[in-house]
Structure formats: structure tokens, C-alpha cells
Backbone as XML, in Angstrom:
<?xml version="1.0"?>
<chain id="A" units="angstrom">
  <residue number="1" name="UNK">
    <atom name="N" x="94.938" y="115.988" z="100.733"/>
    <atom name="CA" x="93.487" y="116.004" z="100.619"/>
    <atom name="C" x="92.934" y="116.978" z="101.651"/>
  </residue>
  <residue number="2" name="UNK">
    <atom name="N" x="91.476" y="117.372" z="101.242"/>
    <atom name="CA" x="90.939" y="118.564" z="102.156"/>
    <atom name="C" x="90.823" y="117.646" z="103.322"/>
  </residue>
  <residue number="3" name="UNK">
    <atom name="N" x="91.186" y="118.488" z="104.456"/>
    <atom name="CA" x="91.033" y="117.968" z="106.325"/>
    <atom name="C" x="89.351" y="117.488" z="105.957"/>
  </residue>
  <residue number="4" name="UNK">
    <atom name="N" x="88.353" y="117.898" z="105.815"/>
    <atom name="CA" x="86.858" y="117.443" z="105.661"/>
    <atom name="C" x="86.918" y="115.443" z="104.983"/>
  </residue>
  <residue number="5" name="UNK">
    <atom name="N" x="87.564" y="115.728" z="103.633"/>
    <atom name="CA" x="87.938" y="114.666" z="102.952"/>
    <atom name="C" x="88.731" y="113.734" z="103.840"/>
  </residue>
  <residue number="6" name="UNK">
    <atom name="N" x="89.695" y="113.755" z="104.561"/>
    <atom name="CA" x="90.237" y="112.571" z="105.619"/>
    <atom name="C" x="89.065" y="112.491" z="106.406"/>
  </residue>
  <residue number="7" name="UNK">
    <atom name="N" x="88.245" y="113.270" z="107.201"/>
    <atom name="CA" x="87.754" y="113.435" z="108.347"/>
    <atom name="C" x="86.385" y="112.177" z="107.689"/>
  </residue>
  <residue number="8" name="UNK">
    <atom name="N" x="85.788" y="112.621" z="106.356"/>
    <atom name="CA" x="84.794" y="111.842" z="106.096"/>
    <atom name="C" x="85.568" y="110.571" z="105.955"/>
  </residue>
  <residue number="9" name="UNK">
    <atom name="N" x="86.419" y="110.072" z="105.385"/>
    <atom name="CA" x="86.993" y="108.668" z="105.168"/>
    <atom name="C" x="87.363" y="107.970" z="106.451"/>
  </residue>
  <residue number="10" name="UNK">
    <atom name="N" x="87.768" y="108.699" z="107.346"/>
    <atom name="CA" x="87.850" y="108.319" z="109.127"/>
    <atom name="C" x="86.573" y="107.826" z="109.454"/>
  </residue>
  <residue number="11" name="UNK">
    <atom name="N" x="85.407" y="109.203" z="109.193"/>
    <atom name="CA" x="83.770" y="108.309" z="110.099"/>
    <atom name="C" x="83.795" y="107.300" z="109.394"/>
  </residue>
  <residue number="12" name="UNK">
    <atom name="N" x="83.889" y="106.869" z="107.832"/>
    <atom name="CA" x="83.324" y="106.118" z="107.129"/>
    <atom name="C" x="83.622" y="104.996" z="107.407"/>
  </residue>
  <residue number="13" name="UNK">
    <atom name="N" x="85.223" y="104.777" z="107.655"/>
    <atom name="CA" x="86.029" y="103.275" z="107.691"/>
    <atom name="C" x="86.230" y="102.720" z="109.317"/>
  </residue>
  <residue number="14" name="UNK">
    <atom name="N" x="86.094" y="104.021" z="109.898"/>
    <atom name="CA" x="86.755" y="103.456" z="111.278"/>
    <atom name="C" x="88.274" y="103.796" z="111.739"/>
  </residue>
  <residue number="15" name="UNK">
    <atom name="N" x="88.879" y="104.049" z="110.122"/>
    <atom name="CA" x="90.414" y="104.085" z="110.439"/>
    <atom name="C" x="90.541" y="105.546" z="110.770"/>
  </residue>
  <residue number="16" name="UNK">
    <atom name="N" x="91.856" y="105.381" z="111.743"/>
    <atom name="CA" x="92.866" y="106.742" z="111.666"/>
    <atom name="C" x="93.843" y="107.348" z="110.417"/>
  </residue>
  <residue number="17" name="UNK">
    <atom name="N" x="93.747" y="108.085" z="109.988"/>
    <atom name="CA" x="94.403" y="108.282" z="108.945"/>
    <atom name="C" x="95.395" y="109.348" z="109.451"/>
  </residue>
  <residue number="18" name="UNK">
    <atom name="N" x="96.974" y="108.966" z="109.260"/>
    <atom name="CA" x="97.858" y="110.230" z="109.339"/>
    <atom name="C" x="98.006" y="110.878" z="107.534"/>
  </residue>
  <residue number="19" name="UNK">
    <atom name="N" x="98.384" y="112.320" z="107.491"/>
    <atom name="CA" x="98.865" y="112.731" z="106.775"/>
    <atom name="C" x="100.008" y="114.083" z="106.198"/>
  </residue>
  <residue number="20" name="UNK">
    <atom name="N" x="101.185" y="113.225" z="106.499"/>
    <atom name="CA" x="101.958" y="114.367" z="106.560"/>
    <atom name="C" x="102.547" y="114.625" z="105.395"/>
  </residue>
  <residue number="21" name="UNK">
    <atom name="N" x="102.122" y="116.318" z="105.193"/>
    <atom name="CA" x="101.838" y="116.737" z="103.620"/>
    <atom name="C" x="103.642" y="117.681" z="103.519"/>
  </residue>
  <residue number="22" name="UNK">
    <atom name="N" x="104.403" y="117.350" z="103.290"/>
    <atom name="CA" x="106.178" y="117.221" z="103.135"/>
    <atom name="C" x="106.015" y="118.807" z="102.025"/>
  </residue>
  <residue number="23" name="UNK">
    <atom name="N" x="104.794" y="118.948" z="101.267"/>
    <atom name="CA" x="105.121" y="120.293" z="99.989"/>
    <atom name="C" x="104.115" y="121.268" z="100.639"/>
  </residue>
  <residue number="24" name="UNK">
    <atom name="N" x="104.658" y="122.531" z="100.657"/>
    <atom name="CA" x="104.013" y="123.841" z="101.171"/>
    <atom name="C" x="103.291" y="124.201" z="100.833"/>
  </residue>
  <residue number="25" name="UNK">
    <atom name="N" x="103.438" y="123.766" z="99.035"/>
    <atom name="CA" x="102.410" y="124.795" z="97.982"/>
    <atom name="C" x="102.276" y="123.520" z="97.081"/>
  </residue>
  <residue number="26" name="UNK">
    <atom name="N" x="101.158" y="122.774" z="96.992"/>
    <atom name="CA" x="101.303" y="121.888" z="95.777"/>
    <atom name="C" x="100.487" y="122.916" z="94.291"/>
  </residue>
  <residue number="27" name="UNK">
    <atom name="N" x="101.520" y="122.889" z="93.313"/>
    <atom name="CA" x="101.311" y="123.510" z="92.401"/>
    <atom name="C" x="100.794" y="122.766" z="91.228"/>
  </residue>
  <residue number="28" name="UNK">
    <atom name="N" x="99.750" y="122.547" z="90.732"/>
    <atom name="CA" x="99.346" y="121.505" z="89.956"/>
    <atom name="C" x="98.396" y="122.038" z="88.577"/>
  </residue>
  <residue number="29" name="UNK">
    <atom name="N" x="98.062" y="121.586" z="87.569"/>
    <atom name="CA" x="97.310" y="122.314" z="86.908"/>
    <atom name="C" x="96.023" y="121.219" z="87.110"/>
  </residue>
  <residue number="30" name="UNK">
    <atom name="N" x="94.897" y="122.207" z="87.255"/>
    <atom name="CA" x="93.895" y="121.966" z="87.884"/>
    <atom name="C" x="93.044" y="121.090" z="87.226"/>
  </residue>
  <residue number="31" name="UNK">
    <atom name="N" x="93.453" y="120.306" z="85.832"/>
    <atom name="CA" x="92.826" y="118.738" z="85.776"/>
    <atom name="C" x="93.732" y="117.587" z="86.137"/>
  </residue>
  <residue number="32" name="UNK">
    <atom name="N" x="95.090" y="118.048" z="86.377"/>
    <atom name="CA" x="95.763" y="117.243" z="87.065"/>
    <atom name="C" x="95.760" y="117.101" z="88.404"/>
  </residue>
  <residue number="33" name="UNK">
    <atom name="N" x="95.381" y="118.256" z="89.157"/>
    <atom name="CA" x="94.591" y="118.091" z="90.874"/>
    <atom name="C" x="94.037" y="116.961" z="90.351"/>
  </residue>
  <residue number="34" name="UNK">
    <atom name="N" x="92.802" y="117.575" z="89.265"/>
    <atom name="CA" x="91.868" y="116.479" z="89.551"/>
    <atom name="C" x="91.865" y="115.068" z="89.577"/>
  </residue>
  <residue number="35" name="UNK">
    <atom name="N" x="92.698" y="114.593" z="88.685"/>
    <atom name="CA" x="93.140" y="113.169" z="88.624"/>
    <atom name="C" x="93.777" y="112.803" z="89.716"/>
  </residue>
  <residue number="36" name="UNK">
    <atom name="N" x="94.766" y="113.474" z="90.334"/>
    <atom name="CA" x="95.342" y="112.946" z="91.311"/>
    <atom name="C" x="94.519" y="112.490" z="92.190"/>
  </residue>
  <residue number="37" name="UNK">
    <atom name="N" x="93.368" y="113.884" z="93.124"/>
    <atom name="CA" x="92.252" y="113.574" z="93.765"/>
    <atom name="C" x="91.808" y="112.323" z="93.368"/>
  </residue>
  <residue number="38" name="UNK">
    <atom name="N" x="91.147" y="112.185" z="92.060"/>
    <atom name="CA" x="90.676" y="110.451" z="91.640"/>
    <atom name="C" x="91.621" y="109.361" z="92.462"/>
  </residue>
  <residue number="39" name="UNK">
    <atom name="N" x="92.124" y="109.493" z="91.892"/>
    <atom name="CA" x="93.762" y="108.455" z="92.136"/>
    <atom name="C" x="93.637" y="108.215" z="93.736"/>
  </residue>
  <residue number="40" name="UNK">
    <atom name="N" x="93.915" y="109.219" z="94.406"/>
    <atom name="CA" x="93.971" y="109.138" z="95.578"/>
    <atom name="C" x="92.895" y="108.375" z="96.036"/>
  </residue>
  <residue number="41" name="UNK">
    <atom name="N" x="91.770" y="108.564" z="95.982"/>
    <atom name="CA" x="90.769" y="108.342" z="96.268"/>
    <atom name="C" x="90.290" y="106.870" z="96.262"/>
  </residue>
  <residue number="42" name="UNK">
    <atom name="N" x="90.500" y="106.313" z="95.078"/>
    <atom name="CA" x="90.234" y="105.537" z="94.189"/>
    <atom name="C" x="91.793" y="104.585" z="95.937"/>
  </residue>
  <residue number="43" name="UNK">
    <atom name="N" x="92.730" y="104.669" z="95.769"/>
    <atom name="CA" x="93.635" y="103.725" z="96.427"/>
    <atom name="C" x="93.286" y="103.906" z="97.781"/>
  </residue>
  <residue number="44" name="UNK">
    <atom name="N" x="92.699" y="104.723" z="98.604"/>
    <atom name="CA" x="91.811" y="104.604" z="99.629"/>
    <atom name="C" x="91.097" y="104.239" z="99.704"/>
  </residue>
  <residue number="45" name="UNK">
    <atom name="N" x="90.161" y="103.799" z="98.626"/>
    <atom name="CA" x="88.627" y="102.758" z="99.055"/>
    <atom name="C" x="89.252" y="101.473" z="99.183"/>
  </residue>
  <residue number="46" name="UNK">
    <atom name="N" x="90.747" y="101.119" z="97.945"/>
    <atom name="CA" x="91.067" y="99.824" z="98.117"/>
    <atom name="C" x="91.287" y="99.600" z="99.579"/>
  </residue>
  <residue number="47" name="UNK">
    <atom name="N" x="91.976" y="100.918" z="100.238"/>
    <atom name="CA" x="92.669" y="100.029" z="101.724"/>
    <atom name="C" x="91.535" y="99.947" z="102.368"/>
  </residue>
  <residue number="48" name="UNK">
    <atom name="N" x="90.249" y="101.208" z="102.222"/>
    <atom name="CA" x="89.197" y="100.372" z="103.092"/>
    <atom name="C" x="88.241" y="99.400" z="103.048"/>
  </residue>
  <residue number="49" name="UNK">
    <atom name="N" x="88.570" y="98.667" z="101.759"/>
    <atom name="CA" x="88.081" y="97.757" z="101.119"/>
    <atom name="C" x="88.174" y="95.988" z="100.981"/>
  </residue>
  <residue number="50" name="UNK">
    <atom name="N" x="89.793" y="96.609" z="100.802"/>
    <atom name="CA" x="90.630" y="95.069" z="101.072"/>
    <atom name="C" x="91.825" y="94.430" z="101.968"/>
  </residue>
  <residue number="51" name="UNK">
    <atom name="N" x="92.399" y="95.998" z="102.467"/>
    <atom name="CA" x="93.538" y="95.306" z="103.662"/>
    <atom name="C" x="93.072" y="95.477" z="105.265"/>
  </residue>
  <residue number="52" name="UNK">
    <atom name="N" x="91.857" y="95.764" z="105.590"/>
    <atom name="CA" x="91.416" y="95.571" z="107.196"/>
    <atom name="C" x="92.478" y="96.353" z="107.447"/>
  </residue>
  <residue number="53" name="UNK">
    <atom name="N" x="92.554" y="97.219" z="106.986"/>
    <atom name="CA" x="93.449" y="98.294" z="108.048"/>
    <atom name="C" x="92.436" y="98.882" z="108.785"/>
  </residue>
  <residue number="54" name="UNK">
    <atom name="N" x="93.451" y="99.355" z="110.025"/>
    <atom name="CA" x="93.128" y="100.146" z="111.218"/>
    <atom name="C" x="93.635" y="101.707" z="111.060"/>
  </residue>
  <residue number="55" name="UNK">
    <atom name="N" x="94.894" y="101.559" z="110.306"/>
    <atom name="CA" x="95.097" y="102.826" z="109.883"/>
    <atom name="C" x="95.685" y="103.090" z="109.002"/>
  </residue>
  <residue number="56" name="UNK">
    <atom name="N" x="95.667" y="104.351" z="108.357"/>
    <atom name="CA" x="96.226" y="104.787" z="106.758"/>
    <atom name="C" x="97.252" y="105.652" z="107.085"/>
  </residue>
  <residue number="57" name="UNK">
    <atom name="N" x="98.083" y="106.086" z="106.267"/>
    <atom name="CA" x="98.866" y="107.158" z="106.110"/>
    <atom name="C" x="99.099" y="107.743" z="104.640"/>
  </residue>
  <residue number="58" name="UNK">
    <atom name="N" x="98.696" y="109.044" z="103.907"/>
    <atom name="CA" x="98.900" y="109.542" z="102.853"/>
    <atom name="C" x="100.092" y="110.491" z="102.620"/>
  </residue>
  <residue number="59" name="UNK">
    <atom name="N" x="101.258" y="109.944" z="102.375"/>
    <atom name="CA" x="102.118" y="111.565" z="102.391"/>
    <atom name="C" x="102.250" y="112.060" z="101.131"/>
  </residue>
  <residue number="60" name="UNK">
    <atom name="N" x="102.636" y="113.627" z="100.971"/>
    <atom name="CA" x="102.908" y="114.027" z="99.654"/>
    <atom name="C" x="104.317" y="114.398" z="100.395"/>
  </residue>
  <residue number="61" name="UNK">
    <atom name="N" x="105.048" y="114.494" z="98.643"/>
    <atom name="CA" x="106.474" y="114.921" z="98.915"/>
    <atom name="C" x="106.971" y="115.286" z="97.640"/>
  </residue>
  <residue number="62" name="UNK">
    <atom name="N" x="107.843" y="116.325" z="97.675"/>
    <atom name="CA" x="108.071" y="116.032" z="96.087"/>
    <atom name="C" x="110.036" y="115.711" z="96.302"/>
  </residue>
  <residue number="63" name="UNK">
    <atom name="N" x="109.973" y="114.483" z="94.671"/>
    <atom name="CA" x="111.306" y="114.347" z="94.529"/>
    <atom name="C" x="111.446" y="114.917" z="93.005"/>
  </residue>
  <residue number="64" name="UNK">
    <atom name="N" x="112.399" y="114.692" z="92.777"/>
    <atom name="CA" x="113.309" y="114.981" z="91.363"/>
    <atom name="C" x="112.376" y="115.546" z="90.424"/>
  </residue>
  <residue number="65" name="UNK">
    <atom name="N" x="112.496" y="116.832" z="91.134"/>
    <atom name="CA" x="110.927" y="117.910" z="90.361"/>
    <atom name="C" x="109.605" y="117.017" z="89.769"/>
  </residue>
  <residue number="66" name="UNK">
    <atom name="N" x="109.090" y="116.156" z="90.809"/>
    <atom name="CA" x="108.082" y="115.119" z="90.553"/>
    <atom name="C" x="107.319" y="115.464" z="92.051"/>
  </residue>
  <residue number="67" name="UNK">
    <atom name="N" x="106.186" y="115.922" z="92.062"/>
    <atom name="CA" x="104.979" y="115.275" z="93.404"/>
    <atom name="C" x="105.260" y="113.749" z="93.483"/>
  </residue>
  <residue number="68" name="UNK">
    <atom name="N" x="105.173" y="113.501" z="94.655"/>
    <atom name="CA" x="105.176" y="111.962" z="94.617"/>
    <atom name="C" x="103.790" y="111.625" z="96.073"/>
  </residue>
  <residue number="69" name="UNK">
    <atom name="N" x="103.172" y="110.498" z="95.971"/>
    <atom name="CA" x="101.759" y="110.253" z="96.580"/>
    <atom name="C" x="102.277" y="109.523" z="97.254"/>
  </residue>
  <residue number="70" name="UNK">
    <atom name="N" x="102.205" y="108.824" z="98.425"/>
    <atom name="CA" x="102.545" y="107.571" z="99.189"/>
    <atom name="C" x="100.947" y="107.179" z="100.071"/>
  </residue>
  <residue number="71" name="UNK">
    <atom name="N" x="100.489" y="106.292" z="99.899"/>
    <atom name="CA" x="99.348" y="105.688" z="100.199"/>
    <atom name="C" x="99.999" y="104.416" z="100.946"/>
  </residue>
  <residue number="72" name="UNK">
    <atom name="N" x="100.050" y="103.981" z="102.685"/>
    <atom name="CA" x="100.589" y="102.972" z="103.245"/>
    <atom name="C" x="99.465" y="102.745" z="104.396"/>
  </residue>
  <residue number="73" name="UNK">
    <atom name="N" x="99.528" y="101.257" z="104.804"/>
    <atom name="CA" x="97.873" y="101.114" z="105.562"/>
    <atom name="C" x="98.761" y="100.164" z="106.182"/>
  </residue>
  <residue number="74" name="UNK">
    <atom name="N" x="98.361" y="99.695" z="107.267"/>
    <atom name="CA" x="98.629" y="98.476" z="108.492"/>
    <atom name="C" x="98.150" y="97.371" z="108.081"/>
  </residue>
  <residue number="75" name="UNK">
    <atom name="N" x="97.765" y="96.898" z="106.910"/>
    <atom name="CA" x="96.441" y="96.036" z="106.752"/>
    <atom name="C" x="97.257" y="94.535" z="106.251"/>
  </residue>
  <residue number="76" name="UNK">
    <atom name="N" x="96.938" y="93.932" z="105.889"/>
    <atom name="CA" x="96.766" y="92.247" z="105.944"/>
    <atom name="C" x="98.116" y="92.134" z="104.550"/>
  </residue>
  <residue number="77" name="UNK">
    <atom name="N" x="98.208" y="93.339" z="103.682"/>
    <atom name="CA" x="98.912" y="93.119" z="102.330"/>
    <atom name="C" x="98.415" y="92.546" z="101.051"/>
  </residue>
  <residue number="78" name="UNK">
    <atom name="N" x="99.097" y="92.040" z="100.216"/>
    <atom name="CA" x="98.320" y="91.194" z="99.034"/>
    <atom name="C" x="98.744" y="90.432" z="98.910"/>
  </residue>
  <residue number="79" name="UNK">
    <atom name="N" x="98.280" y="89.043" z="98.985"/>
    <atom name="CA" x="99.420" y="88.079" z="98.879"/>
    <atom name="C" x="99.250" y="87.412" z="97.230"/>
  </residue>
  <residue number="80" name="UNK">
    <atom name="N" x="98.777" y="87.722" z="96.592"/>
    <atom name="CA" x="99.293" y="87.148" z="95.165"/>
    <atom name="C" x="99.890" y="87.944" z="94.125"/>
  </residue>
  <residue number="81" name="UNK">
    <atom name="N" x="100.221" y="87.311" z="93.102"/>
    <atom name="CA" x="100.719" y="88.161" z="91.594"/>
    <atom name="C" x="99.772" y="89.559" z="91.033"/>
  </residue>
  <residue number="82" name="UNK">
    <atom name="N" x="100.384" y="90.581" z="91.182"/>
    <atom name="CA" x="99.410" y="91.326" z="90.538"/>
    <atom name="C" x="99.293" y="90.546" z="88.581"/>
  </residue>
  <residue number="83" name="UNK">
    <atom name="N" x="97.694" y="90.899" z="88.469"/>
    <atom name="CA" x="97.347" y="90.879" z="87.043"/>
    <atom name="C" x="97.830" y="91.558" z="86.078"/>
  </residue>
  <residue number="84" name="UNK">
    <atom name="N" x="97.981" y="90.696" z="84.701"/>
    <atom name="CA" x="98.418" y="92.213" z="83.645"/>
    <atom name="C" x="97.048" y="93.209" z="83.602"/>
  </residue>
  <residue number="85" name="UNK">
    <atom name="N" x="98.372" y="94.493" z="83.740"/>
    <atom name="CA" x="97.676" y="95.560" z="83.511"/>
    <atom name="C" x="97.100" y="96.134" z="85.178"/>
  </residue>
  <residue number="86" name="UNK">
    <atom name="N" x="97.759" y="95.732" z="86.237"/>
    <atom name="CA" x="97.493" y="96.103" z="87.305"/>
    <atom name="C" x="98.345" y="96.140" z="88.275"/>
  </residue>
  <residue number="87" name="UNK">
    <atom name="N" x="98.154" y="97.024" z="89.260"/>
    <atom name="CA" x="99.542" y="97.657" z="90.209"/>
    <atom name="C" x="99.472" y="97.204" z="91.664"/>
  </residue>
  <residue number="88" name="UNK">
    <atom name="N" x="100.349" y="96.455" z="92.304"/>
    <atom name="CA" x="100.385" y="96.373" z="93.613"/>
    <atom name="C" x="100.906" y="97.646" z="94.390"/>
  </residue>
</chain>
């Protein structure tokens, strides 16, 4: 995510956010940026929403010719069954 984009989600929540970005060049076609951006986004309001984290970490990386996202927070966890049709 753009340095501005962490920097606003930092004033906003309080948290520290690390992000260590593992791909040099993310190569994406540019409505799939866009979704990802969503995506991303969208699992960052949850952590500042529902696990009282203090801090986030976003890494990109890519495996087995796949980008892969990692979204991990310090926060409290979930303690029940996810719902059908929904992702822990």
C-alpha cells in the first residue's frame, strides 16, 4: 500500500503498522490492483475494528507464481466458528 495509505490508517487507529513488501515490482493488471487495494483495505478496518490491536503487519510476497497478502495484528483473535460463506 501507498506509505500515505499506512501513514493515514496509523493517525486513524493509533496502531503501528509494519510492512515488509518481500516483491520489487508488483505486476498486476490494474483492476486487479484494484481489488486487491479493496481487499486489503476492507481486512484492515476489520483489525481496527474488532481485534484491539496495537499493531498490524501487511506483507506481500509472492509464492508459486501467486502474490500472496498476509494481514497479521496483535489483537484479541476470534474466538468463534466462522459463518457460512465467511473467512477467518
Amino acid at each position: 500500500m501507498p506509505c500515505n495509505t499506512v501513514d493515514e490508517f496509523c493517525d486513524r487507529t493509533g496502531m503501528t503498522m509494519t510492512t515488509p513488501n518481500r516483491v520489487a515490482n508488483l505486476e498486476l493488471p490494474l483492476e486487479h490492483e484494484l481489488q486487491v487495494f479493496h481487499i486489503v483495505r476492507e481486512a484492515l478496518a476489520n483489525v481496527a475494528n474488532h481485534s484491539a490491536a496495537t499493531r498490524a503487519w501487511l506483507t506481500v510476497e509472492r509464492s508459486a507464481g501467486h502474490y500472496v497478502f498476509t494481514i497479521a495484528d496483535n489483537g484479541a483473535g476470534y474466538g468463534g466458528a466462522p459463518r457460512e460463506g465467511h473467512y477467518v
